[in-house]
N, C-alpha and C positions, 0 to 999 in steps of 0.2 A: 077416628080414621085419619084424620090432616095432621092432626101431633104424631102417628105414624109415619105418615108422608114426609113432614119434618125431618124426624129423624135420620131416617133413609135416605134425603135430599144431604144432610146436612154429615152423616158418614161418606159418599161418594165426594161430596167437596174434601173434605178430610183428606180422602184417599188422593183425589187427583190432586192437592196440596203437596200431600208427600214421594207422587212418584214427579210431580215440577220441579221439588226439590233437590232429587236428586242428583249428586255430583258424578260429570261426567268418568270415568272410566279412563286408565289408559290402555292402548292396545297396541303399543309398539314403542318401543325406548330405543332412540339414535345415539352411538356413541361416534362421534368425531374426534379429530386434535383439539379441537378449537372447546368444545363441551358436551355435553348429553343432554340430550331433549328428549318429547315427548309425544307422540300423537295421541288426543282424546278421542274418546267413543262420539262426541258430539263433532268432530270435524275438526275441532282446532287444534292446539297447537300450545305446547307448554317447554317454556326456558327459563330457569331462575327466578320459579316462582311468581313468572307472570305470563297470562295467556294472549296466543296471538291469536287471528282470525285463517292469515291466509301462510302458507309454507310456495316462495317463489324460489325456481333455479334460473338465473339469468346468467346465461353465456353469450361470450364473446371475445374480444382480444384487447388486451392492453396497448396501448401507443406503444410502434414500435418494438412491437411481439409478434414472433411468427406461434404463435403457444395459444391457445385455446384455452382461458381462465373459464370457471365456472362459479358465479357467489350463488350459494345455499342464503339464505334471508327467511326470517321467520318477519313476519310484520301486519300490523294494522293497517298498511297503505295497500291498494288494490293492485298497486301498480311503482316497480320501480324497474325504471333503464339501465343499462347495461353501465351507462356514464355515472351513472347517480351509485349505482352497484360498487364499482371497484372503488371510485373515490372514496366514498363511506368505508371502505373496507383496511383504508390507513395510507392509503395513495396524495390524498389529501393534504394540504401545511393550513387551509382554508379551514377552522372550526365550524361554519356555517353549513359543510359538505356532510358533518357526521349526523346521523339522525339520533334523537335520544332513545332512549331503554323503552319506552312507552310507544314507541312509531315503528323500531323495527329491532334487530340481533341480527348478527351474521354468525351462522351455525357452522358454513363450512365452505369450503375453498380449493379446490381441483386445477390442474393445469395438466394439459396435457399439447402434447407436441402436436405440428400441424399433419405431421406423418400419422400419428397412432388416434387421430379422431374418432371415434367410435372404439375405441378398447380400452381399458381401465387402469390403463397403466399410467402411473403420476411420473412426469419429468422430474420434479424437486420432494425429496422424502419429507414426512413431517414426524421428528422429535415426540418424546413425552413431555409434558411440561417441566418437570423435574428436570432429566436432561438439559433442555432447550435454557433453565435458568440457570445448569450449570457451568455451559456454554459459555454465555452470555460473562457470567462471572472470571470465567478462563479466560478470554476475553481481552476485558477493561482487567484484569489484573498485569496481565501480561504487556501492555501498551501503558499503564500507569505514568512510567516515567517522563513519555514523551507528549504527554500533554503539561502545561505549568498548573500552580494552584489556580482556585478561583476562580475557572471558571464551568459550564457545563459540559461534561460528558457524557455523549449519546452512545449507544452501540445499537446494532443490528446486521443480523445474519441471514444467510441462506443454507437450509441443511443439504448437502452432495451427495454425500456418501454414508455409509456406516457400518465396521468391521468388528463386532461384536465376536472374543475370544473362544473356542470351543468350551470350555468350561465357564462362561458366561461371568467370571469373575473380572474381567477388564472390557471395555470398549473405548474404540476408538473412531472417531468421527473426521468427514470432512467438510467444512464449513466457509462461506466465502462471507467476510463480513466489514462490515465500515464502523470503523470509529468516528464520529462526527464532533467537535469543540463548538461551544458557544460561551457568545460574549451575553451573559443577561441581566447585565448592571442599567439598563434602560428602560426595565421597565416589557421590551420583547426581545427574542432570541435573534443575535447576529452569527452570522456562521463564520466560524474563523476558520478551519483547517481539518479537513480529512484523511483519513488512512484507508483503504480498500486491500485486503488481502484474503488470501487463501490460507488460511492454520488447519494441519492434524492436529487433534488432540483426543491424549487418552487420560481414562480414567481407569481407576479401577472403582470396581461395584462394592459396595458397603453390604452390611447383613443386614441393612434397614431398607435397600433402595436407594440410599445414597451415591452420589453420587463425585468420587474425593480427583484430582487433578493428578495425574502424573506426569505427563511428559507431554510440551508443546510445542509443535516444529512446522514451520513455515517456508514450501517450498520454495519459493523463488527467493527467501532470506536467508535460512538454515545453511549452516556450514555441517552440519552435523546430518546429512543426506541420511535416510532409511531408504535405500537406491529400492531395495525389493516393496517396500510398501509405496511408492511412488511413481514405480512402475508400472505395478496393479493398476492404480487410480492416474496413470496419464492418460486414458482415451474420457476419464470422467472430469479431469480437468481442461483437457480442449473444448469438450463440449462446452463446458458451463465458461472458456474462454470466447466461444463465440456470440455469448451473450452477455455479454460483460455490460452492453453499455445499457440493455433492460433492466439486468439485475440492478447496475447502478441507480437506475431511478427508481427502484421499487424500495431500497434500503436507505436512499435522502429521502426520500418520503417518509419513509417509517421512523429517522431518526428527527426529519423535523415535527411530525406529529409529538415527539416523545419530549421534546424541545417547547413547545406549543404547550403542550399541556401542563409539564411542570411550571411552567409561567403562569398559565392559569390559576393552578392550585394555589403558589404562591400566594399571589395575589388575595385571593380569597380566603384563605389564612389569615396574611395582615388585616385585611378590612373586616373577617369576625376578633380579630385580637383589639380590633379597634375599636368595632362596639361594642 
């Protein structure tokens, strides 16, 4: 009878072994601009193959913003502030403001005007990545000359607008963006000289998704006016004129983050090429 008992004691440990075991479930997948996440059956919270505890939306305003930001944060910490929120989110020139991969991810990123607070309409569109690094390439291509060699070129944009062709084979885009120079023969980044402008630029769409350069013109520089497509888009370029000087601090942010960390990497290259 007890070697019975045994048994039966010792298949329910078995059992409740293998239902402890098992792996939470998901039950809902977020797609954003920023990535794709994951809500589990157990409560948490999965991004890139690593799990969080808690999923926070911390809102609030950036210095100097009448705009209503919103950071999405997936994290282990129980609690971050609104201040701690945007800096980590590339606001920051300060490495000590990012939290690492293990403490928290920013999932995702909303602004909305102080007029439309409660409706879900985003003031500034967000790009596919593809796009956004085609941009980007338009860009620093197009400004090439006017920086010298030798030293670092930053870029970073704001997306405005976007006029995607009836038969989906060209788009064309508006984007307000800064090129930033540094000097990084010292060991950190000095900032030498900026360009802030507004560029159209179009592409046409590849049969892969790609995405190839056609034609780049820059309103207040172009001699080559497209009067009807700058037409359209002047009540989109006042607007985002009236916020010139936020945008500008959100894109020296992002270009000294981008300054910042190539120093870093740097850096830590030579000292493993050293060991």
């Amino acid at each position: 009878m007890k070697r019975i008992i045994s048994i039966l004691l010792l298949v329910v440990l078995l059992l409740t072994g293998c239902a402890q075991a098992k792996e939470p479930e998901v039950v809902n997948t977020i797609s954003t601009d920023r990535m794709t996440y994951y809500e589990l059956s157990d409560g948490t919270w999965q991004a890139d193959g690593r799990i969080y505890k808690y999923r926070l939306e911390i809102p609030g305003q950036l210095p100097n913003s009448i705009e209503e930001s919103t950071f999405v944060y997936l994290t282990n910490l129980e609690n971050i502030t609104f201040d701690q929120a945007w800096k980590a989110a590339g606001f920051s020139s300060q490495t000590s403001d990012y939290y690492s991969e293990e403490d928290a991810v920013l999932v995702e990123w909303r602004i909305r005007s102080a007029s439309a607070i409660g409706e879900d309409k985003a003031v500034v569109a967000k790009p596919d990545n593809k796009l956004d690094a085609a941009i980007s390439d338009a860009i620093l291509t197009h400004n090439n000359d006017k920086f010298p060699d030798g030293m670092l070129v930053t870029e970073s944009h704001i997306f405005l607008a976007d006029d995607p062709a009836e038969n989906n084979q060209e788009r064309t885009v508006l984007v307000y963006y800064l090129n930033l120079q540094f000097n990084v023969d010292y060991g950190h980044p000095e900032e030498h000289k900026g360009i802030f402008e507004y560029a159209f630029i179009t592409f046409t769409v590849g049969e892969n998704g790609e995405y190839i350069l056609r034609d780049y013109k820059e309103p207040r520089l172009s001699s080559d006016y497209d009067q009807e497509l700058f037409a359209k888009y002047a009540p989109v370029i006042e607007t985002a004129a009236e916020h010139e000087e936020e945008y500008a601090m959100q894109l020296l942010t992002s270009c000294w983050k981008i300054a910042v960390e190539y120093v870093e990497n740097k850096e830590a290259a030579t000292f493993a090429q050293a060991g």
